[in-house]
C-alpha positions in Angstrom: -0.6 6.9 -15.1 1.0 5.7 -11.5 -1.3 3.7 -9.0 -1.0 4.6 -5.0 -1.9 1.2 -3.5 -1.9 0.3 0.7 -0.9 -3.2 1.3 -1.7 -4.6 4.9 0.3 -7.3 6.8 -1.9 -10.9 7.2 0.6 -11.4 10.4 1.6 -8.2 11.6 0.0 -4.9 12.6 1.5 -3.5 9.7 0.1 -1.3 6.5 2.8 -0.3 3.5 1.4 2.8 1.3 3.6 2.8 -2.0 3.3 4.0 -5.6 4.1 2.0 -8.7 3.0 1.8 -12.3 2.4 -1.8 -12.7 0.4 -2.9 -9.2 -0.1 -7.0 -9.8 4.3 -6.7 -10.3 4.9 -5.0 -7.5 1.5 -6.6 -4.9 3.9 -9.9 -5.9 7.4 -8.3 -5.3 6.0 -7.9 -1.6 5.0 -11.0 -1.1 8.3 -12.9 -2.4 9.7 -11.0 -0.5 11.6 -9.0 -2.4 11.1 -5.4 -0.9 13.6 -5.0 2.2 11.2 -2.8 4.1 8.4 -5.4 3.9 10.0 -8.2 4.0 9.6 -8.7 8.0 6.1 -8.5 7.5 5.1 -11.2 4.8 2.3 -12.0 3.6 0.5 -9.1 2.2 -3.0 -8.1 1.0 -4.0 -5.2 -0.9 -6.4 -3.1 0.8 -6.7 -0.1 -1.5 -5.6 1.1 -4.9 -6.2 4.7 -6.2 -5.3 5.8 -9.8 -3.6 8.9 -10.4 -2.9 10.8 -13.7 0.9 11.2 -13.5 4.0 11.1 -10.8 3.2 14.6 -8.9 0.0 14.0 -8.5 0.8 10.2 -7.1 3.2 11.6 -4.9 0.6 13.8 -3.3 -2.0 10.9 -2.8 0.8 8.8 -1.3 1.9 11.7 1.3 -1.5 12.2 2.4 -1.9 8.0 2.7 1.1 7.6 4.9 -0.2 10.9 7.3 -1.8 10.1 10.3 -5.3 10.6 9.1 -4.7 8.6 6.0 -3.3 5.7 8.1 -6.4 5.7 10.4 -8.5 5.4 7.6 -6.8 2.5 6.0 -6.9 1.0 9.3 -10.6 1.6 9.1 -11.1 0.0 5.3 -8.3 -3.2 6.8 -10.8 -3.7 9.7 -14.0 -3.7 7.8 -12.4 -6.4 5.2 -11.6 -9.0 7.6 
């Protein structure tokens, strides 16, 4: 089992889409910032988090989160949290 999960930036208009198996582990590698590509961006909140049954199939979700229709929408689900 892999978990797609979209973090968005508290400071920065900024939203990370990325895969992992353990979500709390890597939610906290973010914001220590020990990621290179997010580290710019610090602090992070998760927005969304989507199970998936095994590595293909997370691969797909994550593709399709990352597209521009996928980004709009987690712009949409980052704007109705605040």
């Amino acid at each position: 089992m892999v978990w797609v999960y979209d973090l968005s930036s508290l400071e920065y208009n900024y939203i990370y889409v990325g895969m992992t198996i353990n979500v709390d582990e890597r939610l906290n590698r973010h914001n220590r910032g020990r990621e290179r590509t997010t580290k710019p961006y610090l602090p992070f909140r998760l927005i969304y988090i989507e199970k998936c049954e095994n590595r293909l199939e997370g691969r797909k979700r994550e593709k399709y989160w990352k597209s521009g229709i996928g980004k709009e929408r987690l712009r949409k689900l980052r704007d109705e949290k605040k």
